[in-house]
KENU-56905 format. One record per residue (C-alpha): residue number from 1; x, y, z. Coordinates in Angstrom, 3 decimals, m for minus. Example, Ala and Ser with C-alpha at 12.3 -4.5 7.8 and 13.67 -1.06 7.14 Angstrom:
! residues 2
+-----+----------+----------+----------+
!   k !        x !        y !        z !
+-----+----------+----------+----------+
!   1 !   12.300 !   m4.500 !    7.800 !
!   2 !   13.670 !   m1.060 !    7.140 !
+-----+----------+----------+----------+
This chain:
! residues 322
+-----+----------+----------+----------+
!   k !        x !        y !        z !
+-----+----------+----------+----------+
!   1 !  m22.044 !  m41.709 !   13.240 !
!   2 !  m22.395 !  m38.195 !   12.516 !
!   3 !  m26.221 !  m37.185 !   11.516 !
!   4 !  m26.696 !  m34.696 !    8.553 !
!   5 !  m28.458 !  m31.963 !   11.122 !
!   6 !  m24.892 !  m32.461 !   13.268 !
!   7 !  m23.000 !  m32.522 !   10.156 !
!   8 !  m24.483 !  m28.793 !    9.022 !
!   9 !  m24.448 !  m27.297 !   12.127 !
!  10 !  m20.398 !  m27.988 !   12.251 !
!  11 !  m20.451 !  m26.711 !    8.306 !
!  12 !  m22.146 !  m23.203 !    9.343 !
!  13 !  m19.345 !  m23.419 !   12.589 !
!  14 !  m16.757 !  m23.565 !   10.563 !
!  15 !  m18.473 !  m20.636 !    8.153 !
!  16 !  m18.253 !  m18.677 !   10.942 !
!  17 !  m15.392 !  m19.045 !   12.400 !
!  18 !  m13.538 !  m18.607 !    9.198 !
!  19 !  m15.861 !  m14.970 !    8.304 !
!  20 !  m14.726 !  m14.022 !   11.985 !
!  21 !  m11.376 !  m14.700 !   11.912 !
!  22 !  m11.058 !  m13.499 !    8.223 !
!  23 !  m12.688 !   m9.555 !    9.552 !
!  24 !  m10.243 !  m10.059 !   12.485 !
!  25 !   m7.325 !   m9.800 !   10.348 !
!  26 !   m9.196 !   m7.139 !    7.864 !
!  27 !  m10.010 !   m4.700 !   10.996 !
!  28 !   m6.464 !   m5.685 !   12.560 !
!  29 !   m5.061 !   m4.314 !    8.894 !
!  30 !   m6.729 !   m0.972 !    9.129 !
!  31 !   m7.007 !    0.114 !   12.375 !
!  32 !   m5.588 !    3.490 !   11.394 !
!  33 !   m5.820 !    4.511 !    7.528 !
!  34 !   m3.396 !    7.737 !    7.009 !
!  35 !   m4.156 !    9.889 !    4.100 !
!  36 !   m1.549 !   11.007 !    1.925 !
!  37 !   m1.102 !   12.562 !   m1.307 !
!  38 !    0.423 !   10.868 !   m4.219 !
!  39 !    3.775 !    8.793 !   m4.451 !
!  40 !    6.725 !   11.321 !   m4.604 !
!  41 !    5.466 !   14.081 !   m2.578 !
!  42 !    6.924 !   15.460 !    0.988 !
!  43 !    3.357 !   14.553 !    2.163 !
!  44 !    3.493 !   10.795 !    1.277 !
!  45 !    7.333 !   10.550 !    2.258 !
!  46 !    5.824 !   11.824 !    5.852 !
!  47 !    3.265 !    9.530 !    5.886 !
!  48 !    5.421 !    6.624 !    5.318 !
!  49 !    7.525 !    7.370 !    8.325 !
!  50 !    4.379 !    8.127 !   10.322 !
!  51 !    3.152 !    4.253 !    9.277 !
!  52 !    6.216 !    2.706 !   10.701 !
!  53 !    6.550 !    4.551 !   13.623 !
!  54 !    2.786 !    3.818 !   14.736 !
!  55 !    3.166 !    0.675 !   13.893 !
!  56 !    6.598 !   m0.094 !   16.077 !
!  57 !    5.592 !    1.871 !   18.791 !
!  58 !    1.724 !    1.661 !   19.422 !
!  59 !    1.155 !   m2.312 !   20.838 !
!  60 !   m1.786 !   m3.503 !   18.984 !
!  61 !   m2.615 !   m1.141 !   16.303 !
!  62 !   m1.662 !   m1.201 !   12.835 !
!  63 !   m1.010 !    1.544 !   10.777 !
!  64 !   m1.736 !    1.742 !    6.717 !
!  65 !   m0.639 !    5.529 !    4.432 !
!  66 !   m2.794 !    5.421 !    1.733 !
!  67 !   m1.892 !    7.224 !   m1.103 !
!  68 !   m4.538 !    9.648 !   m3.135 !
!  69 !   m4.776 !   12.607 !   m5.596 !
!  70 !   m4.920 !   15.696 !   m3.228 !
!  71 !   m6.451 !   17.363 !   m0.301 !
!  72 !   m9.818 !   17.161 !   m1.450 !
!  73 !  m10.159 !   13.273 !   m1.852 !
!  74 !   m8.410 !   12.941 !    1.669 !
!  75 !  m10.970 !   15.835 !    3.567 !
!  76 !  m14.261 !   13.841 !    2.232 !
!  77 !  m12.670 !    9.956 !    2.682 !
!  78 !  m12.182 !   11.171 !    6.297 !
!  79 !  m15.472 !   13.232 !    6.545 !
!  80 !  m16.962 !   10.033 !    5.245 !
!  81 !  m14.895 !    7.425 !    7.437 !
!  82 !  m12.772 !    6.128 !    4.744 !
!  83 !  m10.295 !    7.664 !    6.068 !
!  84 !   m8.984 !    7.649 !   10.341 !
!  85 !   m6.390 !   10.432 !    9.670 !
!  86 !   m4.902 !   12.377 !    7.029 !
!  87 !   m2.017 !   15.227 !    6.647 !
!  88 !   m3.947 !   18.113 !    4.775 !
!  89 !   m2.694 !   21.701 !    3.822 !
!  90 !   m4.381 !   23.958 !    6.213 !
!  91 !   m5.307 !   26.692 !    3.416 !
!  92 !   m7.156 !   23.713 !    1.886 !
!  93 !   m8.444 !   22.505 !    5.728 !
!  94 !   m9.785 !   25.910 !    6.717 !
!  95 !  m11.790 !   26.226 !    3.141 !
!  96 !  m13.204 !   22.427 !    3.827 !
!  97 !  m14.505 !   23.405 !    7.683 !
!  98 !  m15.623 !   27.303 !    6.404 !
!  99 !  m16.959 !   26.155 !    3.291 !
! 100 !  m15.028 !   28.784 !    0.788 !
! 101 !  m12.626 !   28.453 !   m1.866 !
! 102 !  m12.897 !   25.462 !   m3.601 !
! 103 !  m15.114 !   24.089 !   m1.222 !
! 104 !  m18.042 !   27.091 !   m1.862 !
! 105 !  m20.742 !   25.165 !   m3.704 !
! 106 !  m20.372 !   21.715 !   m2.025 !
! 107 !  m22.515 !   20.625 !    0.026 !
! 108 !  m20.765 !   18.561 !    1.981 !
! 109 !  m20.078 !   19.566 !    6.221 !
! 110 !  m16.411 !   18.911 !    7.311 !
! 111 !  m17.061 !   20.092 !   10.346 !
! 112 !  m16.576 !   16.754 !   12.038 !
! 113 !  m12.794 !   16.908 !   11.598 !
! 114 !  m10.396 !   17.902 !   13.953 !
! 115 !   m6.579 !   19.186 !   14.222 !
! 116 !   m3.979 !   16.365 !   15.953 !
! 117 !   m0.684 !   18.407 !   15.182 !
! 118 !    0.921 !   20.491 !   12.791 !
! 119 !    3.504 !   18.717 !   11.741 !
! 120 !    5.748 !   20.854 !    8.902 !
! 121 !    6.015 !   24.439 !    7.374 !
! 122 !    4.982 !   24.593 !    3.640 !
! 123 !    6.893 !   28.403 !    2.790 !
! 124 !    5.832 !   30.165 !   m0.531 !
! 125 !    9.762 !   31.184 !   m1.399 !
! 126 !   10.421 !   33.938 !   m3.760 !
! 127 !   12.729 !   32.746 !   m6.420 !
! 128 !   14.637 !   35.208 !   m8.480 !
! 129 !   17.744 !   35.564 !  m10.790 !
! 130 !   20.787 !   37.139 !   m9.319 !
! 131 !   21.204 !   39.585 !  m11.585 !
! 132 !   17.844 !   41.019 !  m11.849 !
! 133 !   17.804 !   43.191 !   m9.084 !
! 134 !   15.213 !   42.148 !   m6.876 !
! 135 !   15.762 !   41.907 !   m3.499 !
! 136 !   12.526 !   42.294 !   m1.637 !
! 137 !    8.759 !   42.143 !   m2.848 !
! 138 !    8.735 !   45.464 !   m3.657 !
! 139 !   11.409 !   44.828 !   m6.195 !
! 140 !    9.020 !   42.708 !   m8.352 !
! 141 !    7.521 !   45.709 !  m10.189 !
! 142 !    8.895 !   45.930 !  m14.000 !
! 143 !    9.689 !   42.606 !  m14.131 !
! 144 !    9.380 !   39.482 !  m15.646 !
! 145 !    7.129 !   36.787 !  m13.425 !
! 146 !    5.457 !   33.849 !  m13.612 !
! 147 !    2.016 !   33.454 !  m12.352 !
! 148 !    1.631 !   29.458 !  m12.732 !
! 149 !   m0.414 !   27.736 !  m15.014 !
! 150 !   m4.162 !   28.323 !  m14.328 !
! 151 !   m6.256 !   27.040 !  m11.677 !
! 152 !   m3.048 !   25.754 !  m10.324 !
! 153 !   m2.401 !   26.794 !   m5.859 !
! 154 !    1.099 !   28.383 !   m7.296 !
! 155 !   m1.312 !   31.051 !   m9.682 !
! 156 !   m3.945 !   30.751 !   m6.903 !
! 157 !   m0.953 !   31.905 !   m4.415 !
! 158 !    0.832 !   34.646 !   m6.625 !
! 159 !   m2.910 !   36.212 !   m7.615 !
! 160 !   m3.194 !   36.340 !   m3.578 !
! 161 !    0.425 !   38.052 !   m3.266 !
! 162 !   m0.592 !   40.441 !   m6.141 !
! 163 !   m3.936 !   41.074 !   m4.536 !
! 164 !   m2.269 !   41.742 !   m1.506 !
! 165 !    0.013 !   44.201 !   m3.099 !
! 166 !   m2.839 !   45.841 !   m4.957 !
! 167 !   m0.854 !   44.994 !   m8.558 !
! 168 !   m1.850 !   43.830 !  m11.714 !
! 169 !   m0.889 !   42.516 !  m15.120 !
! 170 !    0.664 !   45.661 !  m16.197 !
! 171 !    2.732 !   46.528 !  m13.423 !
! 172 !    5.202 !   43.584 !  m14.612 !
! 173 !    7.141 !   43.811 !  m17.755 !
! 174 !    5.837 !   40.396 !  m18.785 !
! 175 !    3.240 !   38.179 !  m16.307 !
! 176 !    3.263 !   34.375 !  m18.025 !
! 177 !    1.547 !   31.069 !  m16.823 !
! 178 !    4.124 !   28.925 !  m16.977 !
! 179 !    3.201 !   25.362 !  m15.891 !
! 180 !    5.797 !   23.476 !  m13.363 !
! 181 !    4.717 !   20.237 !  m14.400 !
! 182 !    7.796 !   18.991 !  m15.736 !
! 183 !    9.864 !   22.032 !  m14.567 !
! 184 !    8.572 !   24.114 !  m17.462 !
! 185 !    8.717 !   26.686 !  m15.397 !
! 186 !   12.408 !   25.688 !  m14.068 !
! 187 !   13.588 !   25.669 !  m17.258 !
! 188 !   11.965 !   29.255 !  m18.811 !
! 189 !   14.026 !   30.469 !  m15.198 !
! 190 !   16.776 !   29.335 !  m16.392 !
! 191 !   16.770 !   29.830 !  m19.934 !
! 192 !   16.359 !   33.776 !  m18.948 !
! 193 !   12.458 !   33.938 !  m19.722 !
! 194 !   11.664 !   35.201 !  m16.322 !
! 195 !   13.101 !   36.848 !  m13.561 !
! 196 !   11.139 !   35.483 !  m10.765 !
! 197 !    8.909 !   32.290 !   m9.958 !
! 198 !    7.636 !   31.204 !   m6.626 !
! 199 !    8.613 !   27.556 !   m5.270 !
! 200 !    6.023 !   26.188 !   m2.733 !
! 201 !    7.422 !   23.230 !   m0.918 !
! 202 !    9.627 !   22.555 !    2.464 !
! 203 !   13.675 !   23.345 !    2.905 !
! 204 !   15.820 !   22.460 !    2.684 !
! 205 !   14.783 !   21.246 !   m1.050 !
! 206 !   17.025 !   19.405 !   m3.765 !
! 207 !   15.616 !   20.983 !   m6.495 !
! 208 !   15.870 !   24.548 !   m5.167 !
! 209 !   19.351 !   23.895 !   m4.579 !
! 210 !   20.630 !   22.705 !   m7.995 !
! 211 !   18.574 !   26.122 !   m9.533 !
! 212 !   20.807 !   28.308 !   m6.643 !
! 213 !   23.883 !   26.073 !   m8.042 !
! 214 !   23.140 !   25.669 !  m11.797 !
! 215 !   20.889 !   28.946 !  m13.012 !
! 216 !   22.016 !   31.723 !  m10.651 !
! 217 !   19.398 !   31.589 !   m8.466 !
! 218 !   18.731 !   33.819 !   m5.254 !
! 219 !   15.561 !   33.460 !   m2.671 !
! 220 !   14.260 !   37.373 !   m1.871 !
! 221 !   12.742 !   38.259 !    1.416 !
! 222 !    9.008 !   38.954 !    1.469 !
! 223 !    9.211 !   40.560 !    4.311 !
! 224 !    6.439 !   43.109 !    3.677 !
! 225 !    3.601 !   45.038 !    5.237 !
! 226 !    1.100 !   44.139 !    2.834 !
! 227 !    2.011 !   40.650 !    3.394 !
! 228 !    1.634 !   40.564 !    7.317 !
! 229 !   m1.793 !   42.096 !    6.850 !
! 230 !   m2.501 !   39.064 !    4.174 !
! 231 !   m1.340 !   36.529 !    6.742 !
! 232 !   m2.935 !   38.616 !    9.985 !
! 233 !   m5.806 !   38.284 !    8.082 !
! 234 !   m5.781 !   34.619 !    7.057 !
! 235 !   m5.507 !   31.726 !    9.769 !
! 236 !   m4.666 !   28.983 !    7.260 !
! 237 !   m1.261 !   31.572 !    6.090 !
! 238 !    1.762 !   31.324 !    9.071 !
! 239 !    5.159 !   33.365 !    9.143 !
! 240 !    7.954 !   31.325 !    8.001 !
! 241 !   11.714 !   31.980 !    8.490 !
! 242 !   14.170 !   30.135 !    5.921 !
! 243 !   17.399 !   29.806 !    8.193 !
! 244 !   20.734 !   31.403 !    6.919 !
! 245 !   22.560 !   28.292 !    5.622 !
! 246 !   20.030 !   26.392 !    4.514 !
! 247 !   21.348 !   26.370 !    1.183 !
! 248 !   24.982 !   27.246 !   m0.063 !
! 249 !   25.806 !   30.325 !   m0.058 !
! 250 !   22.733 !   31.901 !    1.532 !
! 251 !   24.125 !   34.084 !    4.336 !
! 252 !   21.168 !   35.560 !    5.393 !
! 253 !   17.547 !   34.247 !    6.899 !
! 254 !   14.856 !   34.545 !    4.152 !
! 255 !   11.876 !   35.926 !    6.022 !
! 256 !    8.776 !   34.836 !    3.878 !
! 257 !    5.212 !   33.305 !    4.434 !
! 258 !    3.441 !   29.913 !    3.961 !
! 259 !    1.089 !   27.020 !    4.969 !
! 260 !    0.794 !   24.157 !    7.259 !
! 261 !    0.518 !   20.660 !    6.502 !
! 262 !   m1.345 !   19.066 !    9.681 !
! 263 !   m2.739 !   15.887 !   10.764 !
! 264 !   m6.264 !   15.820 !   10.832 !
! 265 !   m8.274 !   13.272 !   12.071 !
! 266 !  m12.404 !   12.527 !   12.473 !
! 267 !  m13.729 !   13.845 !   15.744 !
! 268 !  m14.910 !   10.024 !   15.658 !
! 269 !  m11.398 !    8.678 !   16.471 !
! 270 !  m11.316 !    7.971 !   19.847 !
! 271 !   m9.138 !    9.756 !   22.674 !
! 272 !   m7.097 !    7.339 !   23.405 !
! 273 !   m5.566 !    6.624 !   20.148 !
! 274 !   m4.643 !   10.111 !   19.067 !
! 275 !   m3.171 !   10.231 !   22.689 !
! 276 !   m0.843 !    7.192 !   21.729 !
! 277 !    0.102 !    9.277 !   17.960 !
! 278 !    0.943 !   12.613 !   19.825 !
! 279 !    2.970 !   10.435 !   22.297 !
! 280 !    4.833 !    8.590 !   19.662 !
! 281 !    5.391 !   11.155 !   17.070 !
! 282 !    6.877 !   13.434 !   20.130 !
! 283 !    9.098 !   10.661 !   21.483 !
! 284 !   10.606 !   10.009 !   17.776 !
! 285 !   11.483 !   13.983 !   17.412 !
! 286 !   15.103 !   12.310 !   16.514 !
! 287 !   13.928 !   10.004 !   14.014 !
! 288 !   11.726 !   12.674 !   12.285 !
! 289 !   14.402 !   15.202 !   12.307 !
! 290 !   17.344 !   12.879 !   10.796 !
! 291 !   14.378 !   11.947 !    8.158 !
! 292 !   14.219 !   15.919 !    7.103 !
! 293 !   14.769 !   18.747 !    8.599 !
! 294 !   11.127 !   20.088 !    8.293 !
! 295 !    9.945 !   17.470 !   10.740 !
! 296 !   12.035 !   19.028 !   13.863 !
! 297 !    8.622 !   19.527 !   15.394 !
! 298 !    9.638 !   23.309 !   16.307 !
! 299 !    7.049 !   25.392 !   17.838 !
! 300 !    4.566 !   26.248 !   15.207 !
! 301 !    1.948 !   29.020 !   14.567 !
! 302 !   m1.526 !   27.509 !   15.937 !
! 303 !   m3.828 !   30.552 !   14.994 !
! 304 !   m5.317 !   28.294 !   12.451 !
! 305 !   m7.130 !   26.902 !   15.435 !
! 306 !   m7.524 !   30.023 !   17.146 !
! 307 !   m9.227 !   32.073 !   14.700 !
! 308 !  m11.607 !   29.811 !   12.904 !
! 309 !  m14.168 !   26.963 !   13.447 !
! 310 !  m11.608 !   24.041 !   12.980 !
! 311 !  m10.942 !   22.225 !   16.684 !
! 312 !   m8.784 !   20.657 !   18.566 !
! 313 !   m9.327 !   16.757 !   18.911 !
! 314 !   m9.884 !   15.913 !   22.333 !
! 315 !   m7.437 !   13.856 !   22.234 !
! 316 !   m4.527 !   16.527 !   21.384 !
! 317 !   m6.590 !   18.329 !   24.289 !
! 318 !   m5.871 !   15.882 !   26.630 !
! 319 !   m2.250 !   14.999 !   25.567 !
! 320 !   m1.410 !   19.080 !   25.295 !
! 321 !   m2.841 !   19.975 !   28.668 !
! 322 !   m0.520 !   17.375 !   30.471 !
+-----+----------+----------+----------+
């Protein structure tokens, strides 16, 4: 017969057992957390492929994208530990480590994060109508532009251009602050309210090529003094090249400027796992590439990590150097 004392010590046995193997299965379910941003984006398209191939790839590890609202929620989930990795703009990466930008009055230190890989271009492409003349930056003068709606990266970006160019409001014909969100600003393009827009995203892009098809639409070079001292003197701003043939009709390679969006990870991730990413993200170069053409993993501009405080994971360091 079994006595009560026996009875309770197999009770708090099988507590046990059951809380262990429950946090088994939880910590086996997030043994790497990827930060995204939301559902529809290039980012969160990336991520998903990322997931799988982690998880087919790397024996024992499972892989979960998580989805969130932007840059800033992925930087402090990872600077916090919610987060094990995350892909993150590097404009928005270099003002997290530097504190500046949007990141100038918290007081929060990112400076336990660390660059994996860049993993895609993010170019800044000058939009304009075919028959308005422009060509080049310079070109941009008299006409009609839109800025973005306010507080928005696509004003942020063409108030940085404009800086860069020394211009202001009155050097354009008209200067409005056209929202994109639900291609507003599409639509006043073409409609015939503007001549020009920016589009900030990677090629080759859908949407870019039904405004080529549809309104008219050309991509100008910004291949431009002022703008190689703006991206000399920024690490988070890269070169970018949009190859002739990317789109239908374009004959020529657009020579323009951009970001980076790059895997970032805690310093606290160990070695050995960001070893196993960079081996498995470089062995599926295919994979990536038939996904989109932005993920060919070409050689990409790494004075981001040169020029300011954000470093290397040790792990990249060790998987690099080999």
């Amino acid at each position: 017969m079994i006595t009560c004392k026996v009875k309770n010590i197999l009770k708090s046995t099988l507590v046990l057992a059951i809380l262990l193997g429950y946090y088994a299965v939880s910590a086996y379910a997030y043994d790497i957390r990827l930060g995204t941003n939301q559902p529809g984006t290039f980012s969160y398209f990336t991520g998903r492929i990322l997931e799988r191939i982690i998880n087919k790839q790397i024996e024992g590890v499972s892989c979960e994208s998580v989805p969130a609202s932007g840059d800033i929620h992925n930087l402090t989930n990872l600077q916090q530990g919610s987060l094990d990795i995350a892909l993150i703009d590097s404009h928005m990466l270099y003002d997290a480590i530097n504190q500046t930008g949007n990141f100038r009055f918290l007081d929060i230190n990112y400076k336990n994060l660390s660059v994996i890989l860049p993993l895609y271009d993010v170019p800044i492409t000058l939009v304009v109508r075919h028959n308005s003349g422009i060509k080049n930056l310079d070109d941009l003068k008299g006409k009609r532009i839109n800025s973005g709606a306010p507080l928005s990266f696509q004003n942020f970006l063409v108030e940085t251009i404009l800086t860069a160019k020394t211009w202001s409001k009155k050097d354009f014909l008209l200067k409005t602050e056209i929202s994109d969100s639900q291609s507003q600003d599409t639509m006043a393009f073409c409609h015939g309210t503007i001549d020009a827009m920016i589009n900030i995203g990677v090629h080759p892009n859908p949407s870019l090529q039904q405004l080529i098809r549809l309104c008219d639409a050309d991509m100008a070079n910004m291949d431009d003094n002022d703008i190689d001292k703006l991206v000399d003197s920024q690490p988070a701003f890269s070169k970018i090249t949009i190859q002739s043939g990317t789109y239908t009709g374009q004959t020529t390679d657009i020579k323009t400027f951009g970001t980076q969006t790059i895997l970032v990870a805690s310093q606290d991730l160990d070695e050995e796992t960001v070893y196993n990413i960079l081996n498995v993200i470089f062995s599926s170069q295919k994979k990536l590439s038939n996904a989109h053409p932005a993920l060919s993993l070409q050689k990409t501009d790494t004075k981001l990590i040169i020029d300011s405080n954000i470093k290397l994971h040790s792990g990249a360091v060790k998987y690099f150097s080999h």
